[in-house]
N, C-alpha and C positions, 0 to 999 in steps of 0.2 A: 231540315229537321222540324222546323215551325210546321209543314204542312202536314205532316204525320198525322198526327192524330191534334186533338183539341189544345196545344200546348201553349204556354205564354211567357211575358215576356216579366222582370222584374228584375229593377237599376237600384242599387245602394250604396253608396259611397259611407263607406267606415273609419277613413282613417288608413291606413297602409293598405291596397289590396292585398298584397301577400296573408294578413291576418283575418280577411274577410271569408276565403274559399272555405278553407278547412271546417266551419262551421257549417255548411251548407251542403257540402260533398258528401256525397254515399247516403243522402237520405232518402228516406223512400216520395219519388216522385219529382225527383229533381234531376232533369236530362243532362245540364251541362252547365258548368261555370266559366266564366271570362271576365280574368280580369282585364281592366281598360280604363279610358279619361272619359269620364263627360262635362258635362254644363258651358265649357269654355266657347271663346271665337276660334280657333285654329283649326285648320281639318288638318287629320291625322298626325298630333304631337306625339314627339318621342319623349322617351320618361324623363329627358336632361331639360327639354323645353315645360313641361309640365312642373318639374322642381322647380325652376326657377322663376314660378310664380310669372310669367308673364300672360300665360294663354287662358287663363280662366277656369281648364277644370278641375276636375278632381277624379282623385283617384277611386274606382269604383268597380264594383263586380256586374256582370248584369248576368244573370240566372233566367233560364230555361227552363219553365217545368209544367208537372201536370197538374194541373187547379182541382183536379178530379181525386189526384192523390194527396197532394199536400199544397192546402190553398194557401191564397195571400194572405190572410188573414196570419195564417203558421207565419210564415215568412217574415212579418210584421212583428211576430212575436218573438224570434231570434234573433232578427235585426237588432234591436233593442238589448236584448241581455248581450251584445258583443262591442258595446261602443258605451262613450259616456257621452250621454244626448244633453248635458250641462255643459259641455267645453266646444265654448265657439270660436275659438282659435285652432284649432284641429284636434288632434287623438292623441293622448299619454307626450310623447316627448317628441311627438312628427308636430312640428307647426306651419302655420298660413292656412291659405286659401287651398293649397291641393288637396290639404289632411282632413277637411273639415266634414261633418256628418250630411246628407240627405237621402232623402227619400225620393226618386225618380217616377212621376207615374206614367203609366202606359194608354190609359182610358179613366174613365170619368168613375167607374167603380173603385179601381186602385187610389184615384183623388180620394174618395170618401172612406174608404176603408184606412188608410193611413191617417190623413187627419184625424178620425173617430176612435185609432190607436195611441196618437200621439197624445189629445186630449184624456184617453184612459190613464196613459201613465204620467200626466201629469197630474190626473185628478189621485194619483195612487200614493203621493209624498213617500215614494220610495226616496226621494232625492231632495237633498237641502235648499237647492238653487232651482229654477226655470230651466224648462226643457226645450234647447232652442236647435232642436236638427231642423232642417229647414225640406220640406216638401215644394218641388217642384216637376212642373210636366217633362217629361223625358227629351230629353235632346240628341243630337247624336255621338251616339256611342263609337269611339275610336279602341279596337283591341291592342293592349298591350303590346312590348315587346317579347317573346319565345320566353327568353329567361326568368321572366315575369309571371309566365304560366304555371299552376301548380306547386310552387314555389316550393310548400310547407312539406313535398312529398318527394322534391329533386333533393332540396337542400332541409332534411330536417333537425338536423343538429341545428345548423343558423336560425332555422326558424324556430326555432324553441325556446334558443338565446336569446331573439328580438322579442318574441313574444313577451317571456317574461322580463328579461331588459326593461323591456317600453313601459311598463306597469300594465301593460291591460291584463294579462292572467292576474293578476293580486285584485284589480279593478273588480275583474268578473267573479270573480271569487267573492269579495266582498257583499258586491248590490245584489248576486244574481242567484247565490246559494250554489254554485261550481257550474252555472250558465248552462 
């Protein structure tokens, strides 16, 4: 699919995958969503290894799309309204190491474009605390397990409940004006 046409690659870890797709999905210029693990040591952790915090990574989408239609920069900018980039223990009520926020880059533009985003919205004091999602170079990406895919569109009752369960809807509501 990468060789198609000009398309690229973009890693974000949010906090639950299942809460990360739905935002991204169906927008224009965006080929494909996969949730998955990265940043850790283990090749190809299943989601029981990945919970129990042994393997290092975290839970993370990586997106496919076309820079032509909706660039990083976009990207960069929804990232952001769907996490709270102040909580360094993970996302709403997921805690550790698997939950926790970054920025995955692919090349040396995406380095500079995310830092140079990060820095905007901490220079923006939307936020009472320090903005500590952490950008790092992309590592490899392990795809979820089946169940895992799509989650919010197999199981949308569930996923509607976790959603706002976990507080991120009231979250996003609040800092992002309805995200």
């Amino acid at each position: 699919m990468m060789e198609d046409k000009n398309y690229k690659k973009a890693t974000f870890a949010g906090g639950c995958f299942w809460c990360m797709v739905k935002p991204f999905d169906e927008q224009p210029g965006i080929i494909s969503i996969t949730s998955g693990y990265t940043g850790g040591h283990t090749e190809n952790p299943t989601y029981q290894e990945v919970c129990s915090e042994t393997t290092g990574h975290r839970e993370a989408v990586q997106i496919i799309y076309d820079p032509a239609v909706f660039p990083y920069v976009k990207l960069l900018d929804l990232f952001w309204t769907q996490i709270d980039p102040t909580d360094g223990g993970g996302q709403f009520f997921d805690r550790g190491e698997s939950y926790k926020t970054a920025i995955y880059y692919h090349d040396q533009e995406q380095k500079e474009e995310a830092l140079a985003s990060r820095q905007k919205l901490e220079d923006s004091s939307r936020y009472d605390r320090p903005i500590v999602t952490d950008i790092f170079e992309a590592k490899p990406f392990y795809e979820a397990e089946k169940e895992h895919q799509d989650y919010y569109k197999k199981h949308p009752i569930r996923y509607n409940a976790y959603h706002k369960g976990s507080g991120r809807a009231d979250f996003i509501r609040k800092y992002n004006h309805g995200g």
